[in-house]
One Martini backbone bead per residue (centre of mass of N, CA, C, O) as a GRO file, in nm:
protein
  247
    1UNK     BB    1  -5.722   0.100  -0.268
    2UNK     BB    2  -5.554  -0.147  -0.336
    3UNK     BB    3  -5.303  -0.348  -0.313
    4UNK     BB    4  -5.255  -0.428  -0.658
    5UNK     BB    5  -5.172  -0.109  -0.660
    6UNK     BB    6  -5.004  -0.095  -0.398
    7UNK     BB    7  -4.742  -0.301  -0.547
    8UNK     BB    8  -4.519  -0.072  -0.600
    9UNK     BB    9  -4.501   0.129  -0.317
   10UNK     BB   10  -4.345  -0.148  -0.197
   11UNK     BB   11  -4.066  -0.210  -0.059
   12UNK     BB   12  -3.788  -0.406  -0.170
   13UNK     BB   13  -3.607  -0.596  -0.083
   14UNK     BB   14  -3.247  -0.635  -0.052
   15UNK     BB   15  -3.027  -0.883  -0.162
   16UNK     BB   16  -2.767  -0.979  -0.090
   17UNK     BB   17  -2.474  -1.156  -0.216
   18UNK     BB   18  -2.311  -1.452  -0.132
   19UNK     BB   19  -1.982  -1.595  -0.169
   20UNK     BB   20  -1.727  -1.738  -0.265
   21UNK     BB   21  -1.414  -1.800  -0.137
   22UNK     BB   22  -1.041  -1.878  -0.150
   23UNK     BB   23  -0.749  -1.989   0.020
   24UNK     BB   24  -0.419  -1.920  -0.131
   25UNK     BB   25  -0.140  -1.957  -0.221
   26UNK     BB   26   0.140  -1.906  -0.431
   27UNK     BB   27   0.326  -2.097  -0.592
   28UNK     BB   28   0.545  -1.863  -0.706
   29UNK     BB   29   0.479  -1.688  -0.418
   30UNK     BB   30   0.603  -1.636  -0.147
   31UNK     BB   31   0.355  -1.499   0.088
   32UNK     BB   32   0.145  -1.493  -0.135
   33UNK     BB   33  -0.235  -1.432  -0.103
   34UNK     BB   34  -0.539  -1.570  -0.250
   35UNK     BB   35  -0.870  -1.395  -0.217
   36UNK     BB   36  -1.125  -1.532  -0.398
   37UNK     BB   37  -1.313  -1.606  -0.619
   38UNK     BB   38  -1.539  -1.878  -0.703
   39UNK     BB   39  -1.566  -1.989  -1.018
   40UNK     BB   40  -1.572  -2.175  -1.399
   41UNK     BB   41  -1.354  -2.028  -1.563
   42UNK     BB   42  -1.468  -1.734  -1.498
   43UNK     BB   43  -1.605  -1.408  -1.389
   44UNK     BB   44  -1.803  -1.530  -1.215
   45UNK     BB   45  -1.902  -1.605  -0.923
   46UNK     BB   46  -2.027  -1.746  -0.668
   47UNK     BB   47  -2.282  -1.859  -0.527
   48UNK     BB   48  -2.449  -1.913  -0.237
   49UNK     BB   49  -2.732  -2.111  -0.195
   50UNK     BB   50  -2.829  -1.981   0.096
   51UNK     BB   51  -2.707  -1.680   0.187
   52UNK     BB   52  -2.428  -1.716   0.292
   53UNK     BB   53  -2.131  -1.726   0.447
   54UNK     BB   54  -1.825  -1.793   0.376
   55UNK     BB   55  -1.659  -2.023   0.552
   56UNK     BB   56  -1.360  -2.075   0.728
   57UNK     BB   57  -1.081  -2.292   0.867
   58UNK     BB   58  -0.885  -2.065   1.002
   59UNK     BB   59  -0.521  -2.072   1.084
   60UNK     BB   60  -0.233  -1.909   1.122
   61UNK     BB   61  -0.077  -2.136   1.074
   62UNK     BB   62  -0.121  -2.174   0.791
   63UNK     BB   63   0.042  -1.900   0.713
   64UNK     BB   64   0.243  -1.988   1.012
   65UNK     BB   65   0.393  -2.248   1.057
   66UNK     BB   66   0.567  -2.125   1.327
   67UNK     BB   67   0.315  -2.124   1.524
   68UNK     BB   68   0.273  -2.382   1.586
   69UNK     BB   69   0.145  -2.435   1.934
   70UNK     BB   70   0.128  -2.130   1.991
   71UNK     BB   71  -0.040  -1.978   2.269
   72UNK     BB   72   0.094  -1.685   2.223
   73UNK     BB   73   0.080  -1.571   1.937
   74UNK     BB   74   0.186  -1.270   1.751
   75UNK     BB   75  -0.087  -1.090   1.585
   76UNK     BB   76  -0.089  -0.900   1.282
   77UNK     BB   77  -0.238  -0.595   1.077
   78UNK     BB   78  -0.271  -0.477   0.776
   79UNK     BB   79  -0.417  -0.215   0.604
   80UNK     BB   80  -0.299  -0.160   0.354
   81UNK     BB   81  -0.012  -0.148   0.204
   82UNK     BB   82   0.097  -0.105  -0.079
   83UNK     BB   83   0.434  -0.147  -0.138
   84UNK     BB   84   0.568  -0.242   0.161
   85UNK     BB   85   0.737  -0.035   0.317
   86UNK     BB   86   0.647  -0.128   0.624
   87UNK     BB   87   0.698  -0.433   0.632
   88UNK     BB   88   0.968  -0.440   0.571
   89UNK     BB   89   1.064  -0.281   0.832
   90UNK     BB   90   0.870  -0.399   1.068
   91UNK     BB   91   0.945  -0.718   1.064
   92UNK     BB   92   1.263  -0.734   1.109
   93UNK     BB   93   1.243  -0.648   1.382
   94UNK     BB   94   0.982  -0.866   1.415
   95UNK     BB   95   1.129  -1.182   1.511
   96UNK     BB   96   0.829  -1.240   1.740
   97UNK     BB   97   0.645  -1.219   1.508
   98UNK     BB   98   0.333  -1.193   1.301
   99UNK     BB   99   0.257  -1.040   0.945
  100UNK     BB  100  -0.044  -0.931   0.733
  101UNK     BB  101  -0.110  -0.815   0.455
  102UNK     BB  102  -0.322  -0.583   0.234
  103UNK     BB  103  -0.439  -0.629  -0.076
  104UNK     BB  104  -0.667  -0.621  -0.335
  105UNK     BB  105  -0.481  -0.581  -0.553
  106UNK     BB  106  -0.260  -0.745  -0.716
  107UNK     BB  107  -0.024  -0.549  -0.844
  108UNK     BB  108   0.043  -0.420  -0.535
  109UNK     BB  109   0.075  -0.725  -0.390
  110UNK     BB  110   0.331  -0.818  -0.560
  111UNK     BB  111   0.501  -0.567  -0.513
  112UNK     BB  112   0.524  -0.647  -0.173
  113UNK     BB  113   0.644  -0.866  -0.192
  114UNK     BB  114   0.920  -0.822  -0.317
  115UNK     BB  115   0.974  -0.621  -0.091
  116UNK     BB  116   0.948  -0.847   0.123
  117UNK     BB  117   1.180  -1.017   0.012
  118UNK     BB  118   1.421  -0.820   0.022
  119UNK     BB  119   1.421  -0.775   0.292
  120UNK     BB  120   1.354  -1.032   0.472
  121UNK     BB  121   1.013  -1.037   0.555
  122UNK     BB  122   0.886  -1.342   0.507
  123UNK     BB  123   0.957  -1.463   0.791
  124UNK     BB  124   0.674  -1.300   0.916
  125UNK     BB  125   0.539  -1.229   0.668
  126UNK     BB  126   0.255  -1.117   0.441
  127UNK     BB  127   0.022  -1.136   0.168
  128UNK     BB  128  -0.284  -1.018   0.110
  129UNK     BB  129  -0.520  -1.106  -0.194
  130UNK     BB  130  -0.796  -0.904  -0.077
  131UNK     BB  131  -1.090  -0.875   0.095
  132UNK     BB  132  -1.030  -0.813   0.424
  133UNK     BB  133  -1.351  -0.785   0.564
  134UNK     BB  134  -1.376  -1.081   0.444
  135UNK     BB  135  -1.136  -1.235   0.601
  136UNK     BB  136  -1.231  -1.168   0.880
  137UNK     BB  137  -1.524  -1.243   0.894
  138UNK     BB  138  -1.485  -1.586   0.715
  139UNK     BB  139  -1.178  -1.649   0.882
  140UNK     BB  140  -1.106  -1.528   1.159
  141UNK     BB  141  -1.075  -1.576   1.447
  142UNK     BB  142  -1.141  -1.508   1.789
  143UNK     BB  143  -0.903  -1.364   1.959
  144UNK     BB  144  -0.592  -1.365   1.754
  145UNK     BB  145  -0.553  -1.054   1.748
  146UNK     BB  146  -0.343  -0.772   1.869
  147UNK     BB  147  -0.305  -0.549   1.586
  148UNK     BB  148  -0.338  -0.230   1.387
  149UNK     BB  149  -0.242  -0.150   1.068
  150UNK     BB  150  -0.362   0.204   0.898
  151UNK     BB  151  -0.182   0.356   0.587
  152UNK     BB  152  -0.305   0.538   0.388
  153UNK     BB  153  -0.589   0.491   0.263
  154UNK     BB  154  -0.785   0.546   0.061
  155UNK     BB  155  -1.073   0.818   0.051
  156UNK     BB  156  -1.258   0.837  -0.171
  157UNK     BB  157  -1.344   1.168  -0.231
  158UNK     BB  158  -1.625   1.103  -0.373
  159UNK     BB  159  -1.909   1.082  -0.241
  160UNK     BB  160  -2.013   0.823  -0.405
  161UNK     BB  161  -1.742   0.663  -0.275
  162UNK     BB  162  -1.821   0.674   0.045
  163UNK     BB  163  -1.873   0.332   0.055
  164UNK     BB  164  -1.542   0.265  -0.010
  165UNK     BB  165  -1.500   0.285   0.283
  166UNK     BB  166  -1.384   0.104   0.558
  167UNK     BB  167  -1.392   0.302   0.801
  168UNK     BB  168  -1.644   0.150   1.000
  169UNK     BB  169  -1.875  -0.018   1.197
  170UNK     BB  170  -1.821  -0.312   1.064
  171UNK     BB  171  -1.500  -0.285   1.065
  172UNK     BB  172  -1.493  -0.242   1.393
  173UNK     BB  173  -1.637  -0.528   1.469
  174UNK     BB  174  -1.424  -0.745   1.353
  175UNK     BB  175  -1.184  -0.634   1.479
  176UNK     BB  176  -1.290  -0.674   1.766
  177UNK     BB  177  -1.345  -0.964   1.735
  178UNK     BB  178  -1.045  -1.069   1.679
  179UNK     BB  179  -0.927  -0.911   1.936
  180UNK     BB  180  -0.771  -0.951   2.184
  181UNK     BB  181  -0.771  -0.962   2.518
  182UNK     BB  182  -0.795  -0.621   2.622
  183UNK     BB  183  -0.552  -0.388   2.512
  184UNK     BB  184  -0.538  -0.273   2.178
  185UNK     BB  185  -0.390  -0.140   1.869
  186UNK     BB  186  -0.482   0.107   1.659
  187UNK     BB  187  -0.344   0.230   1.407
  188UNK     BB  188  -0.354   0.540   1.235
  189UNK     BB  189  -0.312   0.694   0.893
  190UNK     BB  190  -0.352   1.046   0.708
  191UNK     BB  191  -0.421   1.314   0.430
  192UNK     BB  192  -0.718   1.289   0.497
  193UNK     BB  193  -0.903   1.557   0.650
  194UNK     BB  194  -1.205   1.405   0.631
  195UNK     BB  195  -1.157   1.106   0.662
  196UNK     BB  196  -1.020   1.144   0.957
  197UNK     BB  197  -1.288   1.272   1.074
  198UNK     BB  198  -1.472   1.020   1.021
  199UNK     BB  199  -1.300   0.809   1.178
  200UNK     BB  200  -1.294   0.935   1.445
  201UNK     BB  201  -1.620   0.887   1.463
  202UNK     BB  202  -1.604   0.625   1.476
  203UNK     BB  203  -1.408   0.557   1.733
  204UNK     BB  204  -1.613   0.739   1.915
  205UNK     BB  205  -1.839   0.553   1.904
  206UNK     BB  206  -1.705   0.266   1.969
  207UNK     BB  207  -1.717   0.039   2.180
  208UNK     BB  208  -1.411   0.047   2.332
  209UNK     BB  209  -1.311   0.260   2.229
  210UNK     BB  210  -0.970   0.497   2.240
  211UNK     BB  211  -0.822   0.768   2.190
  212UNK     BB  212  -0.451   0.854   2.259
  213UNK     BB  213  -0.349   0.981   1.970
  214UNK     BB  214  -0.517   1.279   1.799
  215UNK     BB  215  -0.302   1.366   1.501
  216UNK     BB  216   0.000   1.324   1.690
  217UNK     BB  217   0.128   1.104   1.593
  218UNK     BB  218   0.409   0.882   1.535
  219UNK     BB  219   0.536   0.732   1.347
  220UNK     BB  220   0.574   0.363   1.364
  221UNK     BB  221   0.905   0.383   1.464
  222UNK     BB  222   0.952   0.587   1.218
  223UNK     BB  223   0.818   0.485   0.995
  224UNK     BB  224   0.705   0.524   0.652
  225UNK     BB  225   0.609   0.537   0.394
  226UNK     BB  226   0.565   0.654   0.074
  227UNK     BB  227   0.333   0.870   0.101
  228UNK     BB  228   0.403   1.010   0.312
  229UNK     BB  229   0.687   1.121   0.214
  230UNK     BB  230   0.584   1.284  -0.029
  231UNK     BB  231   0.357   1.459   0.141
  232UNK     BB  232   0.600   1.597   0.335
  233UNK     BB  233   0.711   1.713   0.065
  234UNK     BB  234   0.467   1.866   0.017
  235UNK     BB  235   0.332   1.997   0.303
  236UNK     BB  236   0.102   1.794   0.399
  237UNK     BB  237  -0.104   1.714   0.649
  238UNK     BB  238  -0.060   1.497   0.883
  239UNK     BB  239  -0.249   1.187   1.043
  240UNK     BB  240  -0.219   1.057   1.390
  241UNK     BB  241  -0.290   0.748   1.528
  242UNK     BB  242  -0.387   0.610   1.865
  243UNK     BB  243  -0.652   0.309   1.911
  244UNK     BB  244  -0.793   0.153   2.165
  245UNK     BB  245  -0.884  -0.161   2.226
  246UNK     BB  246  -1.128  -0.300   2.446
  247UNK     BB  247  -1.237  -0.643   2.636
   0.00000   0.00000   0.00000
């Protein structure tokens, strides 16, 4: 059989496509920050020419004018705020860090900025709406991160949607190559007892984790979520962890 026969055969590479993204506060809600594609002013994203990764020049300085010239500045994320009820809380407890919650929903970014308006969390918090994955990949300069908290984020129960979970071995390549050098913490909790068992194996896999306290920490700082807290209300068993990266 010749070449030009079996040339319907031969695996055809997959090329994904890489965008432009821009990074914006916005003009009327402060410490809302919106990461999205860049248009034509339809909804078609714009591809980036040579296929390769939209790089931004972004400094912590940039979102956090309050610590410009601080080479010490202590910079946290959670990953998925929900509604903001946590970092409402956890955020004016520490007026000496500074924490940018981050949510893909416009919708739910929204609610979360409100909700830390009215505690006045926005004094060192910030909201990002946008797609984390790619913030941290495109945006965030190496060891420039302290800690992270992601709590109760979507499952995506069904088997077909499990490509939609952040929790894997690229974004915590993203995560260890952000944090700064030392031992570092990332916060994790959820009610979804089969995503939690793939969480810690992907955390028991990657170089440089290590579980400190496997599926029985306690809420961080006793802060509930509001999810979580209906849950516990509902007698669901909560899995929390504290995972360390050093490096």
């Amino acid at each position: 059989m010749s070449d030009i026969e079996n040339i319907e055969d031969v695996e055809k590479e997959v090329i994904i496509p890489e965008f432009f993204r821009d990074l914006k506060e916005d003009p009327e809600s402060k410490g809302l920050w919106h990461y999205v594609f860049r248009t034509h002013g339809d909804r078609k994203p714009i591809a980036t020419p040579d296929g390769l990764p939209h790089k931004l020049d972004f400094e912590w300085k940039d979102m956090f004018p309050q610590i410009a010239g601080k080479a010490d500045a202590h910079v946290e994320v959670e990953i998925g705020s929900g509604k903001g009820g946590f970092l409402s809380e956890y955020a004016p407890r520490h007026p000496d860090l500074v924490i940018m919650g981050s949510e893909w929903d416009y919708t739910w970014a929204k609610f979360a900025q409100r909700k830390m308006d009215k505690a006045g969390a926005l004094a060192n918090a910030t909201m990002l709406r946008g797609d984390v994955f790619y913030f941290l990949r495109d945006c965030v300069k190496d060891n420039t991160v302290d800690a992270f908290h992601m709590y109760f984020p979507d499952p995506w129960p069904k088997e077909r949607h499990h490509k939609n979970r952040l929790l894997r071995p690229d974004f915590l390549e993203e995560v260890a190559r952000v944090l700064k050098p030392g031992k570092r913490i990332f916060y994790w909790g959820t009610d979804h007892k089969e995503y939690n068992e793939v969480a810690l194996e992907v955390f028991d896999n990657f170089k440089g984790c290590k579980i400190l306290e496997r599926n029985t920490a306690e809420p961080t700082e006793g802060i509930m979520t509001g999810f979580e807290k209906k849950y516990r209300k509902e007698g669901r068993p909560i899995y929390r962890s504290v995972v360390e990266f050093e490096k």
